[in-house]
DOFI-717181 format. One record per residue: x, y, z of N, C-alpha, C, O in turn. Coordinates in steps of 0.05 Angstrom, whole numbers, plus 5000, padded with zeros to 4 digits. Example, Ala and Ser with C-alpha at 12.3 -4.5 7.8 and 13.67 -1.06 7.14 Angstrom:
% residues 2
526448865156524649105156526449345156528549345169/525749555142527349795143525850015157526850235161/
% end
This chain:
% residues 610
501749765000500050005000501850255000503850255014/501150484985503150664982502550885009500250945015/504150965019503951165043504051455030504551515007/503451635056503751805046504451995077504351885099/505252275074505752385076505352625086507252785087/502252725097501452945084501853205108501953175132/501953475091503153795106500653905102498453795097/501454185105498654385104499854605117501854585131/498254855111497354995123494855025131493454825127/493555285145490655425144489355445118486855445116/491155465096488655555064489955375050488755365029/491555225049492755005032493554665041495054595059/492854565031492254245042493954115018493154144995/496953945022498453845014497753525024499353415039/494853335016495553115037496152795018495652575025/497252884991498452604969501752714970502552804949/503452704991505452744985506552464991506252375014/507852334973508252044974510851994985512852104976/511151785009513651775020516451605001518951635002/514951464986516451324961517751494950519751374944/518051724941519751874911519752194926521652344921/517352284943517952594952515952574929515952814925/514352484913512752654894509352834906507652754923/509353014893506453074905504452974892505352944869/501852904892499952764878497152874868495452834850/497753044892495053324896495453504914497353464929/493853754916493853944931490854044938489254034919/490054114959486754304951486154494972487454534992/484054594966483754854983480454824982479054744965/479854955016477254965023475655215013476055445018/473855115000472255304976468755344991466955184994/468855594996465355685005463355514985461655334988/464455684960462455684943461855494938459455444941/463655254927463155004928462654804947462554564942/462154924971460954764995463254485007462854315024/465254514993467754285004470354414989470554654982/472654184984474854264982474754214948472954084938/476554324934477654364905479754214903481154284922/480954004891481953924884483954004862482954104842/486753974861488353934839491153774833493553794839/489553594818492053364820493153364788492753494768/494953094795496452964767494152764754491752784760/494952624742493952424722495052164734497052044726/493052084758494251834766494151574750495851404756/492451504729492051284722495051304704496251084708/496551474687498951434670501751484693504051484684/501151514719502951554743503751894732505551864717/503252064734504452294729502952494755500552534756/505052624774503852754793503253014793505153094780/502053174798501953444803505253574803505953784792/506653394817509653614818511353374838510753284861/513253334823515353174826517953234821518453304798/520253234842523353334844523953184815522253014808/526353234796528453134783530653214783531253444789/531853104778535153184778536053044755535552814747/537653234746540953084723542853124729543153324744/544952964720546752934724548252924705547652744689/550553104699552253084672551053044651552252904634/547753184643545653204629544052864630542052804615/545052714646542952474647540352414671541052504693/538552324670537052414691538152184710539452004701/537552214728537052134761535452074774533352214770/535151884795532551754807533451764838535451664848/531451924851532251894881530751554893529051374887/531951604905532251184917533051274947534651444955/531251074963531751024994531451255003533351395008/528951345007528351665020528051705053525751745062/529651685067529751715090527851975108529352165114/524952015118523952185125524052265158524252105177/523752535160523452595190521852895196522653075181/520752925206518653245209520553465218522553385229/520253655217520953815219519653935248517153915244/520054025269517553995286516053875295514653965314/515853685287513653445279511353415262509653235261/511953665243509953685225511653715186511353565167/513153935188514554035164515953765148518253695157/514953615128516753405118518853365098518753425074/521053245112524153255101525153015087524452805097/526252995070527452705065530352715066531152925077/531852575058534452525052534552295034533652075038/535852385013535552124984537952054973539452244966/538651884971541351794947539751784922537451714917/542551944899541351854871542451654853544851664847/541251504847541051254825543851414813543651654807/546751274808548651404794551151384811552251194823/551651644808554051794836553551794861552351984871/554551554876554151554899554451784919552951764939/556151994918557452244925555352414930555452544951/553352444912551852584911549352534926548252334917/548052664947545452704969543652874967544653094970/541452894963538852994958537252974980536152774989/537253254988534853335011532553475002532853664987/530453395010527453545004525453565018524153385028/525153815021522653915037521154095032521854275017/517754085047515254065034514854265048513154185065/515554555053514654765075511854915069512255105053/509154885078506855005076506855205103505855125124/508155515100508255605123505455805136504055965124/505555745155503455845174502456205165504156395161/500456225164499256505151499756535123499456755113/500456325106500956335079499656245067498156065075/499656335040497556235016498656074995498556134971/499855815006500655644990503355515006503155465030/506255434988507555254999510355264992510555464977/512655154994514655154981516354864979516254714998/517454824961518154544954521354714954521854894938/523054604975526854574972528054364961527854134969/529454444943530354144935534054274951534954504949/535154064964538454184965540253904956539053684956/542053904952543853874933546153824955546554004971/547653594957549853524971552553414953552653204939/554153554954556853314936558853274961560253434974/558352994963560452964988562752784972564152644986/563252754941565552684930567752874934567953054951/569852794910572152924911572053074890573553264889/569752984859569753074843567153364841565153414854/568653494815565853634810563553544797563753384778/560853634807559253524794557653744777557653964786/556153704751554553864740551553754740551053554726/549953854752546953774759545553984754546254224756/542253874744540754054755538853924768538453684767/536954164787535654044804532454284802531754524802/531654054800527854224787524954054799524653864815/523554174787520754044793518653984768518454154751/517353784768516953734742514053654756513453614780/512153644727510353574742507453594718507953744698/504653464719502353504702499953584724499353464745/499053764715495553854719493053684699491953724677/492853514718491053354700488753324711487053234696/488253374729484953314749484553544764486353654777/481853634760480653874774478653724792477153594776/478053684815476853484826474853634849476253804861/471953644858470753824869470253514898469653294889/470753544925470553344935468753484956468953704965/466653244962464953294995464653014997462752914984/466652845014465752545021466652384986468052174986/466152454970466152344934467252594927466652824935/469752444903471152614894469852674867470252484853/468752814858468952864820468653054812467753254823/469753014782471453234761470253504757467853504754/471453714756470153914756470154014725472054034709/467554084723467654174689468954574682467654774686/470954564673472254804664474154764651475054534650/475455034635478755014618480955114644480855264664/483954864624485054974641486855184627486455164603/488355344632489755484618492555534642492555554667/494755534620497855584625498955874605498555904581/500156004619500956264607503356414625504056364649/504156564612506056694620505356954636503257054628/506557084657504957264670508057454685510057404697/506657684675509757854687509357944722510858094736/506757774729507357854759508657674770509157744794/509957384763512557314771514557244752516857174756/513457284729515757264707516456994709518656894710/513756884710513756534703511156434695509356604691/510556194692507856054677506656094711507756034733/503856224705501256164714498855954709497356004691/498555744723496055674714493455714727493555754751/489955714708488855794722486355604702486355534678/484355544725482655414719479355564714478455694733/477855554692475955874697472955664684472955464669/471055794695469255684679467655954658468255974634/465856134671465856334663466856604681466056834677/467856554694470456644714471656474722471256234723/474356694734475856544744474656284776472656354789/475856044784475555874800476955894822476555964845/479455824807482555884830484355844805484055774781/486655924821490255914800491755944829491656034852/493955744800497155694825498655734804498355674780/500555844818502855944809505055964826504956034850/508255844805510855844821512356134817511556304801/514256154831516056394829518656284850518556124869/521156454836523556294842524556564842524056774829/526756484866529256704879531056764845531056984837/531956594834533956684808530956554784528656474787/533056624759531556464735532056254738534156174749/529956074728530355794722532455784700532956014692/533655604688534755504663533155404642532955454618/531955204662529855014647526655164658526255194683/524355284632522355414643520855274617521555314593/519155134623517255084605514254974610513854844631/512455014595509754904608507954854578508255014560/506054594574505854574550502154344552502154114561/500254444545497954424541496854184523496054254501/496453854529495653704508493653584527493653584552/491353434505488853314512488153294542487753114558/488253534543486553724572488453744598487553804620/490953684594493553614612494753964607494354124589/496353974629498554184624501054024638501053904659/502554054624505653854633506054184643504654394643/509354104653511554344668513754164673514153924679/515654454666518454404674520154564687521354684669/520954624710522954804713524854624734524354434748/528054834727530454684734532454914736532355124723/534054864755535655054757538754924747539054704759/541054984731543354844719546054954744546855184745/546954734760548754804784551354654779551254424771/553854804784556054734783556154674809555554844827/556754484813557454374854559954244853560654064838/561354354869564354334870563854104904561854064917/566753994908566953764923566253924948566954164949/564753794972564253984991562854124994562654195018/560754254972559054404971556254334972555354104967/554754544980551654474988550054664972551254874969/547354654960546454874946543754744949543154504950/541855014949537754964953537755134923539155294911/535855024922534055184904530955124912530054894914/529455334916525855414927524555424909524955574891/522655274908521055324888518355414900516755234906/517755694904514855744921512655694908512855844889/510755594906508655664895506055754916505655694939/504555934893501556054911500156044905499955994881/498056064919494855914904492856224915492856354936/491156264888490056504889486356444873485956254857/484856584879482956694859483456654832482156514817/485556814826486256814797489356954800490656954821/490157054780493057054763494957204792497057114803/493157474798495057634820494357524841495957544859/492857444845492357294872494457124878495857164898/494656854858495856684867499456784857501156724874/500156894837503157024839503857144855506157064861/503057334870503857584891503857374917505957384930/501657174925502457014948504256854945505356764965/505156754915508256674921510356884913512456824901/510057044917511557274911512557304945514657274958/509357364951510157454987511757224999513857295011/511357014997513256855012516056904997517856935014/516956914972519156874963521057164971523557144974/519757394974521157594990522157595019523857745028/519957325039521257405063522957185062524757175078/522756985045525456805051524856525058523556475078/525456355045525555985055525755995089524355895108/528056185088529256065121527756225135527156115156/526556485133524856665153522456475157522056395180/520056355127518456325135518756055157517756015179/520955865140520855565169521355625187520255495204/523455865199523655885229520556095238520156145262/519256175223516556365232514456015237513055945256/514955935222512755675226514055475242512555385259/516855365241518155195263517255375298516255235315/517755595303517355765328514555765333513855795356/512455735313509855655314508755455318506355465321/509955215319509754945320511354905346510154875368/513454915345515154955377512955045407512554915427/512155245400509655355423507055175426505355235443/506854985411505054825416505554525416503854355419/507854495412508154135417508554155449508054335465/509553905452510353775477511453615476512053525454/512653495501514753325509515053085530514853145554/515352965527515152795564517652615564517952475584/519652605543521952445546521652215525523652065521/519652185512519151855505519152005480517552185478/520951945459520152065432519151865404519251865379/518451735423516151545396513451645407511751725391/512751645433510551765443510252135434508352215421/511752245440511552565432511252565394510052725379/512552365390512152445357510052425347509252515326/508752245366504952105357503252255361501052275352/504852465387502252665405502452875386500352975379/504552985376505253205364504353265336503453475329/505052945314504752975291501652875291500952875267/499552795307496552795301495153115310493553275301/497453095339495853435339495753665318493753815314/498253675306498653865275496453785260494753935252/496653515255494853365226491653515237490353695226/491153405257488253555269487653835259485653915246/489753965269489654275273489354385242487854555232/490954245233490654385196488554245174487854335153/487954005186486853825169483853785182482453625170/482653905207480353905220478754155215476254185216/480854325210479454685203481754725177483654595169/480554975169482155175148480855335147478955375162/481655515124480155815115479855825080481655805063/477255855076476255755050478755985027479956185036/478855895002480356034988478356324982479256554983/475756264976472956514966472456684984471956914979/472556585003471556815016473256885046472557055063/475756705046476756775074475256625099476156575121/473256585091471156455123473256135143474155925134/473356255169474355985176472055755181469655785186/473655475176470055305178472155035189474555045195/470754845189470954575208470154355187468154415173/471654075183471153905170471953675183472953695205/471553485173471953175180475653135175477453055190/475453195151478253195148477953285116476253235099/481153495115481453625091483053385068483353445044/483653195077484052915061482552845048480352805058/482952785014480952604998481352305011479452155009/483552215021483551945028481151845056480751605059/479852065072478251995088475051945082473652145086/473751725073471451735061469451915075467651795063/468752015083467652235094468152495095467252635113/469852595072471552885074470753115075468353115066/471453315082469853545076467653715079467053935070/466453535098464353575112464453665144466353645159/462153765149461953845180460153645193458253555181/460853565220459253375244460453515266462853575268/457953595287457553685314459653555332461153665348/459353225326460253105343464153025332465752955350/464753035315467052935304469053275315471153255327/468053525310469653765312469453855336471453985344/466753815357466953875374467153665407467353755429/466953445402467453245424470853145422472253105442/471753135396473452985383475553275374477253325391/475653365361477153455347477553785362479453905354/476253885379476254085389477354135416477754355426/477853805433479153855449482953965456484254105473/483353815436486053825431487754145418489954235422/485454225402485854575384484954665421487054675434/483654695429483754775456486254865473487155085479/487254555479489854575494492354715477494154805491/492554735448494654805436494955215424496855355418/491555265428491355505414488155535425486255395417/487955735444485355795459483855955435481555905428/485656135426484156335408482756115378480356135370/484055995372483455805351480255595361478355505347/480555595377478355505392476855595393474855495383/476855905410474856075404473756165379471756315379/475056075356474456175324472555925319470455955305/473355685330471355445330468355465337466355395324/468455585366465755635373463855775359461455725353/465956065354463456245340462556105311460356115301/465055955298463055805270461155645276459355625260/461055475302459355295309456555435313454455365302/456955635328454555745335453156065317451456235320/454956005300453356205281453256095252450856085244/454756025237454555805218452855565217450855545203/453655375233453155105235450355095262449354875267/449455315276446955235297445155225281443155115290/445155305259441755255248440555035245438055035245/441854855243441754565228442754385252442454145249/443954465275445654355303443354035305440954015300/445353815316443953535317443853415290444053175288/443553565270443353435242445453245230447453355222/445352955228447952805217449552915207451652865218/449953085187452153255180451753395156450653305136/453053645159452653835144454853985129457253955134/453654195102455854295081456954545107456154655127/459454515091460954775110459555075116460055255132/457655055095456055335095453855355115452555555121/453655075124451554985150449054885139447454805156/448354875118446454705103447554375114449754275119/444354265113444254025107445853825086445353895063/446953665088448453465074447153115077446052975060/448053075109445652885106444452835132445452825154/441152805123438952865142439052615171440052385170/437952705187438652515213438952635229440652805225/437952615251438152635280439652525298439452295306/441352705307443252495330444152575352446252715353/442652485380443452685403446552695413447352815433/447452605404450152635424451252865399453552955403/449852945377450853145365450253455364451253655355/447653355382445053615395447653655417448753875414/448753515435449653635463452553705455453653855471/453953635433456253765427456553945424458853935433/456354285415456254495422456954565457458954665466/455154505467455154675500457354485520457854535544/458454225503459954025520462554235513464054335530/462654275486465154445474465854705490467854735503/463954895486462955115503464655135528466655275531/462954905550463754875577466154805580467054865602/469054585553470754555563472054875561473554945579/471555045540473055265533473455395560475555375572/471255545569470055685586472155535620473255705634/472455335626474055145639476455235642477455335663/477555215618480355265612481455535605483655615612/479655655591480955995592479256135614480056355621/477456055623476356325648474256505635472756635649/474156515612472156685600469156695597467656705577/468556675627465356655637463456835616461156775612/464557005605462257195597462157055565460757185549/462856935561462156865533459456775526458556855505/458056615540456056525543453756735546451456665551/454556995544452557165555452657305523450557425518/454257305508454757415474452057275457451157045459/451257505441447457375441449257135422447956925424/451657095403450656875390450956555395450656365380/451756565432452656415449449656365459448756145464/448356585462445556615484443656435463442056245469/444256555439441556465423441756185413439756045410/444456095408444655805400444355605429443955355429/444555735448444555505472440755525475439655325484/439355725469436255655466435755505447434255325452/436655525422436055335397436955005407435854795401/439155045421438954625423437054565439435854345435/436054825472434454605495431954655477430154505485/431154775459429154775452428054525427425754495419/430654375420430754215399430353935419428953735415/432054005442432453755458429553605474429353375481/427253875475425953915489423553715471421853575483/423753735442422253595427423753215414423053095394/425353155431426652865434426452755458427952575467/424352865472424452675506421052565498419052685490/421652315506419852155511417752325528418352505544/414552225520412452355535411952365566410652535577/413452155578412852065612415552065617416152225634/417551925608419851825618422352055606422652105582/424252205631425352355624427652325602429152515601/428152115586430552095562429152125535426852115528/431652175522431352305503432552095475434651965476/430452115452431251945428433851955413435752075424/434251875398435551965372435051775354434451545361/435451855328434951745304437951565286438051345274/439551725291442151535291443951495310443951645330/445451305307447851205326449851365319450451425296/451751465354454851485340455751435318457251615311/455451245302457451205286455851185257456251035238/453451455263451851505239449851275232448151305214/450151005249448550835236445950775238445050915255/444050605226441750695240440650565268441050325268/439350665292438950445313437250285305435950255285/437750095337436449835341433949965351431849965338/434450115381432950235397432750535405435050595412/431750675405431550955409432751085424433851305419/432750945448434151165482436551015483436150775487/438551085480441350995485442851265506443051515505/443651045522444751075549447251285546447351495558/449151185529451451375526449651665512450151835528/447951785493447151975488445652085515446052315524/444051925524443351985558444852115575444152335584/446552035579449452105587450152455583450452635599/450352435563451052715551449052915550449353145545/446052755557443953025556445153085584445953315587/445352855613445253005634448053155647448253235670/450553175622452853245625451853565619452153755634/450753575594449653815579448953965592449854195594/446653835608444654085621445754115650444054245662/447454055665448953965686450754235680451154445693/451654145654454454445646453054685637454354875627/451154695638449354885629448755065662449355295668/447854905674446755025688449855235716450055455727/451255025712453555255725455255435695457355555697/454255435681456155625657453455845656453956065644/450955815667449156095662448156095698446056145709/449456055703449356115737449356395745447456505756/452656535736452156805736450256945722449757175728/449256845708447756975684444657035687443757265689/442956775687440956655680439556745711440756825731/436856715708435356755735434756405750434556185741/434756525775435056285796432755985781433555745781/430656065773429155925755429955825733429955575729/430455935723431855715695434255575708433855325706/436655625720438855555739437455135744438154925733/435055215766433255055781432854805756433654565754/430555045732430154815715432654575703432354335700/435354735698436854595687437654315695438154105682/437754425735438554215744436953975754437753755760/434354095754431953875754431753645730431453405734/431953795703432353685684434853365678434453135670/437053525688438653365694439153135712440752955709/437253165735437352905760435552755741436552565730/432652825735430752715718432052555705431752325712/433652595686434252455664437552175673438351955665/438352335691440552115709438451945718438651725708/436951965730435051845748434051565733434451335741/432251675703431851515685432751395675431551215663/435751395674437851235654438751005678440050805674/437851095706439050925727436950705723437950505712/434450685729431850535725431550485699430450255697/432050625671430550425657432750275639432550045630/435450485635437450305629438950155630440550105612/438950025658440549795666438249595674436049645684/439749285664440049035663441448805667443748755660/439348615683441648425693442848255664441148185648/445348185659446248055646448047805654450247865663/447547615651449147355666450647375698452847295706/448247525714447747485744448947805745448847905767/450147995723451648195740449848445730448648405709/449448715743447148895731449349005713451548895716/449049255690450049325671448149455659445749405659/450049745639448249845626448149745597450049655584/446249765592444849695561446249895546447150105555/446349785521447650065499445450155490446250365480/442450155485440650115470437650105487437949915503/435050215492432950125506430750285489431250495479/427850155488426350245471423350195500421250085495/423850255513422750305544419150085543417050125555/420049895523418149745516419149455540417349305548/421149415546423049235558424649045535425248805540/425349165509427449095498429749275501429449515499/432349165506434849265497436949115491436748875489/439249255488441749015470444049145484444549385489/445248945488448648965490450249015468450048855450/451849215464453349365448455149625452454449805468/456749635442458149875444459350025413459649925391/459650215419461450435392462950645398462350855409/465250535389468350725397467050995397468151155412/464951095383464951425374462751445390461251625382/461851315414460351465431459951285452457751245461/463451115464462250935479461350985509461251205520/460650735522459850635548462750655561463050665585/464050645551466750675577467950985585469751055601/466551105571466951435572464551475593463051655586/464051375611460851455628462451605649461951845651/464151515664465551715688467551875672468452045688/468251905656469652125632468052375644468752525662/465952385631463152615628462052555656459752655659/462852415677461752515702459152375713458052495731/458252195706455752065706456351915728455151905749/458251815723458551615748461451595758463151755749/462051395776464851405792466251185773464951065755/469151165779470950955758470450705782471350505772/469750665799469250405805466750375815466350275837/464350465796461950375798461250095792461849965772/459950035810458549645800457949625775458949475758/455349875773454649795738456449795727456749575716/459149995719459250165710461849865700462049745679/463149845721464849625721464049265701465049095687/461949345714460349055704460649035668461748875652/458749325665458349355634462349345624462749125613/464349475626465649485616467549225618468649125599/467649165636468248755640467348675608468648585589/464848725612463148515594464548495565465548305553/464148785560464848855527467048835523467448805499/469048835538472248735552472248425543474148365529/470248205550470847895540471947835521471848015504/473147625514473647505492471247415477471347415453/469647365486466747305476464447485474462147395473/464947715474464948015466465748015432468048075426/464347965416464647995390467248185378469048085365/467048415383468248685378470148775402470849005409/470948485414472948605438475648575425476848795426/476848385414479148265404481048265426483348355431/479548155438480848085466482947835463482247615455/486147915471487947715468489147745438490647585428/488047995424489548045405492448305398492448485415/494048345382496248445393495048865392496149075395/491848775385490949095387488749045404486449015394/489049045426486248955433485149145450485449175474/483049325427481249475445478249405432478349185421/475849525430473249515416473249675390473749915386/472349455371471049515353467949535351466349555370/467249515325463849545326462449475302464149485284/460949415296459949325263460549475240461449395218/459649795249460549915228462949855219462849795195/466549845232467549725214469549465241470649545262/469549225234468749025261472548995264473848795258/473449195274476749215281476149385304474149515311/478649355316479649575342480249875329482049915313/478550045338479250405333479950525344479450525368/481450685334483850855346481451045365482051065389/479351165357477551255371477851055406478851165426/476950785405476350555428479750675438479850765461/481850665425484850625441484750935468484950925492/484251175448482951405458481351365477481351555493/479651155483477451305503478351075526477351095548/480550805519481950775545484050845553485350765572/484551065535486751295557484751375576484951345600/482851495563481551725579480151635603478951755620/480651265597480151115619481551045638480650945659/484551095633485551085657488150835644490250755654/487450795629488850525608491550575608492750455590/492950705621496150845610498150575600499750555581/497450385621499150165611498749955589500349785580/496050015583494749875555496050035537497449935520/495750295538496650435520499850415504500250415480/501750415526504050405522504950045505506749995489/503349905515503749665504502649555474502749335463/501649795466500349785446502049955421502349905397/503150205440505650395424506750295408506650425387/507750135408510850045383508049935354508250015331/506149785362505549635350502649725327501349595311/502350095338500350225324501350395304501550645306/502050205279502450395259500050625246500150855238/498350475247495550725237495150715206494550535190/495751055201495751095178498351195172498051435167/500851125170503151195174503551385201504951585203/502651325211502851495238501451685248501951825268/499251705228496451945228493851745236493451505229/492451885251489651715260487751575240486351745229/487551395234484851265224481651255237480851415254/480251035227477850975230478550745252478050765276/479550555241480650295253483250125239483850155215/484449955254486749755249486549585259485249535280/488549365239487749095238489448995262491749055268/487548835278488448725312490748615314491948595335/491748515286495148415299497148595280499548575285/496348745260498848885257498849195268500949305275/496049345268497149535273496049785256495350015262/496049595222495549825201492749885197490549775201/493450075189490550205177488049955165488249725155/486550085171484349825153481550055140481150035116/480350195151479050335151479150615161479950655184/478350855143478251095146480751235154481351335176/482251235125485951355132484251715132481951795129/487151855138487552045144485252175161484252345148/484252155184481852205200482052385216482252325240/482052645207483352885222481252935251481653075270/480652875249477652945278479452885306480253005325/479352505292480152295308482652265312483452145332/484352375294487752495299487252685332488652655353/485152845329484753075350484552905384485952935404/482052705378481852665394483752495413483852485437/485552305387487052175400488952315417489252225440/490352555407491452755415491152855437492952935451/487952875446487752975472487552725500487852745524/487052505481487652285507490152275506490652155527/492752325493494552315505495952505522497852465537/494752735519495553005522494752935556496252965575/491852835557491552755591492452535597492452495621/493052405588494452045606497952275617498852315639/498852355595502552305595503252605593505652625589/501852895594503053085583501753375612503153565621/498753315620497753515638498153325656497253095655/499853445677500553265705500953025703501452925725/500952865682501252665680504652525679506352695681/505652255676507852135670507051935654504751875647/509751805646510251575637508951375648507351235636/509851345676508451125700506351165717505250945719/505051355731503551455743500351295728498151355736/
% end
């Protein structure tokens, strides 16, 4: 299976950069108008990428072989390559997308550690062959493309238009190229540029290739213009010193590289800022490789993916909330929706109703900023959910329905215990976050509301199961329910959110259970062994996450060496004895959340051992 790679910034998403060759495969940017991300790739079916290093040598070409990678930060990606030929000769490359920028820069540098001179050049080559419009499904976007020459960098522009412009990228370089060419056949634009270097024994030499992505012609020239004025080395140490302020450390550096390089992937690949209109917005993940892309869920950005942008960047957080609650409340609880806050797809799902004010209350926690909640677009979205929530409670009995499961699917039974859970976390955090605020009456109602509904989940959702009581995943208050669990909204997260104590009878009982070897979805005794679930029937990095947050530190660590993932980025799930990916690569949400169970097991007060 081919790996990959992938960088970013805030407005530009690098996530086909292939660890095999350094080639890139695609690039895209989050688009208003189009309600998801834009696509622009190579021509994968003839192997030709968007933009790929070459080198010659004594005018013959060259093949980099054995690419040795390592982050920069833990995010910026580097290689080190030998070329097919002259052993003497070392090839370094890196993929810099720097922070506040509108696009990226590709270094190629150049090592002669012979005795002789060498004559090389070193360039980027590359085809525009797919214009690709993606939400969840990728397909082709109908427009021309056009390549031209343009004196605002005094190099080829390309730009994609239908009856206006769409978007354009464009390179620009510190000297002239040597080699500058760009050439238009059956709907393809090839490119060539190269720079021709005398390298004497001993010597080291870069050449930058910036490119920027714009609106159209000045848009995207001038943003690689702007980077190419302040410099390769200004912008990586402006973005390395930006990355520095938000990693962490605890001594263990296979563990810090996991915490660090999902927290980045989260942070850039969970949010961006659309190319149209500037608006910041929230997605599943800015990856075409995640079948679900591009889209917004309550529960994925704000249970999952919002804790972690929290601990790393308060203000970034706070940019979270206000899209949640002014963008995305209209439609709030809805299975998931276009970035513009429209409907995408229809469904009801409470644990996606209580995500907003769970998010809310951690912010408010952690920075101190009581009055937020009092800002009408804080005031008015926290009336729009109790008033949504108010029409999902059963007629007599205080819980509340939903129409899908965590993990989008459809239920067995209506009142599920873990969404229970979270109504009486909700209105529990509600009621001390409008304490100062709210009159002693509503205060009262909130918390009435809340025993009510604990109360109910105590009586009607637990069951004896093979002599021990336990809660049900599932109850339709008819006296059916089912044993089950799902990583994305499980039963072992109940004293997480405060419901109950970590050595409750039930609480204990139920998680024993689903714990068996004879637990379908336990993979118990296997070399990954946490819960899976039908939707896809492996252990999820989600389940590994929520027994950190259980207290799991030593499961966790024993599991370390042996969780490759998605090259080291969060998935959906992996296969129980190796490790790898199996379902839902690049899963920026679930990068987040993993992120923040480690951030609490090993990084806030926490250790290695403890």
């Amino acid at each position: 299976m081919k790996k990959y790679i992938p960088t970013g910034n805030e407005q530009v998403a690098v996530p086909l950069l292939t660890e095999c060759s350094g080639r890139i495969e695609s690039i895209n940017v989050l688009h208003m108008g189009y309600k998801g991300i834009v696509e622009i790739g190579g021509d994968p079916e003839k192997d030709r990428p968007l933009l790929a290093p070459w080198i010659e040598i004594g005018g013959k070409a060259g093949r980099l072989e054995q690419l040795e990678w390592h982050r920069i930060s833990d995010w910026v990606p580097c290689y080190i390559a030998h070329v097919a030929g002259p052993a003497e000769l070392q090839i370094k490359g890196t993929v810099l997308a720097p922070v506040g920028e509108r696009g990226f820069v590709y270094r190629l540098t150049a090592v002669n550690n012979g005795q002789e001179k060498l004559d090389i050049t070193l360039g980027l080559e590359g085809e525009w062959h797919e214009t690709k419009h993606t939400i969840n499904e990728s397909k082709p976007m109908i427009g021309q493309k056009f390549a031209y020459k343009s004196g605002w960098n005094h190099s080829y522009v390309f730009d994609f238009r239908g009856t206006s412009p769409v978007f354009s990228f464009a390179p620009i370089f510190t000297e002239p190229m040597d080699i500058e060419n760009a050439s238009v056949a059956d709907d393809s634009i090839s490119y060539r540029f190269g720079k021709k270097i005398e390298l004497l024994p001993g010597e080291t030499t870069s050449v930058d290739f910036f490119w920027g992505v714009g609106f159209e012609e000045v848009g995207s020239t001038t943003s690689a213009k702007e980077m190419m004025r302040k410099g390769y080395d200004a912008l990586l140490s402006k973005t390395a010193k930006w990355l520095d302020e938000r990693r962490r450390e605890s001594g263990n550096e296979v563990l810090d590289r996991l915490f660090n390089t999902n927290l980045f992937f989260n942070f850039f690949y969970a949010a961006g800022q659309t190319l149209d209109t500037e608006q910041f917005v929230l997605v599943t993940s800015r990856s075409p490789r995640y079948y679900v892309s591009a889209a917004y869920w309550d529960r994925d950005s704000l249970l999952w993916s919002f804790p972690s942008i929290l601990i790393a960047d308060a203000e970034y957080a706070r940019n979270m909330l206000e899209y949640v609650f002014s963008v995305q409340i209209r439609n709030v609880g809805v299975h998931s929706r276009y970035i513009d806050g429209t409907v995408l797809e229809p469904g009801f799902e409470l644990d996606e109703l209580c995500a907003p004010v769970i998010a809310l209350y951690n912010y408010v926690k952690r920075t101190g900023e009581t009055g937020i909640v009092n800002e009408p677009i804080f005031t008015k979205g926290i009336k729009r959910i109790l008033n949504i929530l108010d029409t999902k409670k059963h007629p007599d009995v205080a819980l509340y329905e939903t129409f899908l499961q965590p993990t989008d699917d459809m239920i067995i039974y209506p009142y599920l215990t873990y969404n229970n859970v979270l109504v009486v976390t909700m209105l529990e955090y509600l009621a001390e976050l409008m304490g100062p605020f709210a009159e002693e009456s509503v205060i009262r109602d909130l918390k009435q509301k809340a025993e009510a509904t604990r109360s109910a989940i105590l009586e009607h959702c637990v069951f004896e199961k093979d002599g021990k009581r336990m809660f049900a995943w599932s109850i339709d208050l008819q006296g059916r329910w089912n044993v089950y669990d799902e990583p994305p909204g499980s039963l072992t997260l109940l004293p997480f959110y405060g419901f109950c104590n970590w050595d409750d009878e039930i609480y204990v009982n139920t998680v024993e259970h689903i714990r068996r070897p004879e637990y379908p979805f336990s993979f118990a005794g296997c070399t990954i062994a946490d819960i899976g679930c039908e939707h896809a029937p492996h252990p999820w990095v989600l389940s590994i996450a929520n027994s950190l947050l259980s207290g799991r530190k030593e499961h966790f660590l024993e599991l370390l060496p042996h969780l490759k993932m998605d090259n080291g980025i969060a998935c959906e799930s992996v296969d129980e004895h190796t490790g790898e990916c199996v379902t839902g690569e690049a899963f920026a949400t679930c990068a987040g959340f993993l992120a923040y169970a480690m951030y609490v097991s090993f990084y806030e007060g926490g250790s290695l051992t403890s």
